[in-house]
N, C-alpha and C positions, 0 to 999 in steps of 0.2 A: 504494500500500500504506500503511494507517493506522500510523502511530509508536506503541507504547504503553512509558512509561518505568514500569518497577517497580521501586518501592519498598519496601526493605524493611530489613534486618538482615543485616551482614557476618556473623554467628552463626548465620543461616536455612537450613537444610542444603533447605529447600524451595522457595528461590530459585529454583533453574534447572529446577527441576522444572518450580515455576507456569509459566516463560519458555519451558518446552518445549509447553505444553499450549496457551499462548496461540500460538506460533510456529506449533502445528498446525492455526489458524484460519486461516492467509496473514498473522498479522501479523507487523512487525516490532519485534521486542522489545529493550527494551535495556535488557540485565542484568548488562552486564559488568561494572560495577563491584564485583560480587559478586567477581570471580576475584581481585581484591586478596587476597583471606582472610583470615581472623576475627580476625585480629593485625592487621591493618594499621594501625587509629589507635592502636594501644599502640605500634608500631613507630614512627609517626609522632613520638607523643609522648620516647618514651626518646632519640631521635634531635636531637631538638630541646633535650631537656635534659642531654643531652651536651655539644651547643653551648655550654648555658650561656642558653639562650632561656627565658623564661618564653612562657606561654602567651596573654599579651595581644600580643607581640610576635613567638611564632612564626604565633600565625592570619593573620599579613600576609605571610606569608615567601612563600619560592616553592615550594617543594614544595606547600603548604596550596593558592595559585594554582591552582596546577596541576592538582588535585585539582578544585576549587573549579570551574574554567575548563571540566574536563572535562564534568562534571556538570552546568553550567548550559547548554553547549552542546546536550546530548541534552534535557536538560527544554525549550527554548526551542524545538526543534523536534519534539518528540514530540506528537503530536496528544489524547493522554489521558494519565492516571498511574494507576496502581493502588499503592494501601499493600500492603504486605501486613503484619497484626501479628503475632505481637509487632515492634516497632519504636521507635527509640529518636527522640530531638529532632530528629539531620538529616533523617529521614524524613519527621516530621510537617510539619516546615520546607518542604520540596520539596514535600509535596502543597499542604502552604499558598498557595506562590507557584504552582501550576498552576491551583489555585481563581483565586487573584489572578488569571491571566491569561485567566480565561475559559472552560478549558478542562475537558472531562469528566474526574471525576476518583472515583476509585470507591476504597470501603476493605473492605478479604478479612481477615474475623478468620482466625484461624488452627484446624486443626481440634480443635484442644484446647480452645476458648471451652468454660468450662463458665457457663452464666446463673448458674445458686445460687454461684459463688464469686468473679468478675469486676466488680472493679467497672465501676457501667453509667457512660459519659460522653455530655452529649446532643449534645456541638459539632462530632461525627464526621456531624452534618446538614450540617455543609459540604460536605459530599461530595455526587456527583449520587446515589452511593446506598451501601449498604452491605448487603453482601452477607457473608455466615456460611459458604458453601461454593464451592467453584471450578464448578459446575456453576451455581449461582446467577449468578457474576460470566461466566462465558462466555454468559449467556442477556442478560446486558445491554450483553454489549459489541455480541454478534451485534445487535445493535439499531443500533448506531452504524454497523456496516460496511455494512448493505444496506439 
């Protein structure tokens, strides 16, 4: 069974939607990082400045590890990534190193892209491709599976 890690935004109430529609190819999705919920780095943050941590020296800590450990474990073995935007730096970061690693890596604007108001970026050609609708990105993955 193909790995696909999705990427996206703790704020995406479309997360586990997309991770249910891909699950109902035979893949295995992994999306859990989603279930943290939409606080989680403010949590992280107010937690660590409680401490008394600045944030050059909480990003080393262990909690951030841990985080960190989690994440790169499922990218390292996931066979593809998909972004999904909107998406913020860690995201772009994760598909970044999935390109690094050689791996098919695909970005799902969100269904609210409107052209006339978005600005366009061209370096989302890193990707194997980019796709504007989940019906789109399922018709390229089905390409990978069979």
């Amino acid at each position: 069974m193909k790995k696909v890690y999705l990427i996206g935004s703790l704020r995406n109430p479309e997360v586990p939607l997309v991770g249910n529609q891909l699950r109902s190819l035979g893949l295995d999705v992994f999306d859990d990082w989603w279930g943290a919920g939409d606080e989680a780095d403010e949590k992280w943050q107010a937690y660590e400045q409680i401490r008394g941590r600045k944030y050059k020296d909480a990003i080393y800590g262990r909690a951030a590890e841990n985080i960190f450990n989690f994440d790169l474990t499922h990218l390292n073995s996931s066979d593809f990534g998909v972004l999904m935007l909107p998406s913020g730096k860690s995201g772009h970061l994760e598909l970044g190193y999935l390109i690094g690693q050689g791996k098919p890596s695909y970005v799902l604007f969100d269904r609210l892209f409107d052209e006339d108001r978005t600005r366009w970026d061209v370096m989302y050609r890193f990707a194997t491709k980019v796709c504007f609708n989940v019906d789109d990105l399922i018709d390229e993955i089905r390409g990978l599976m069979w």
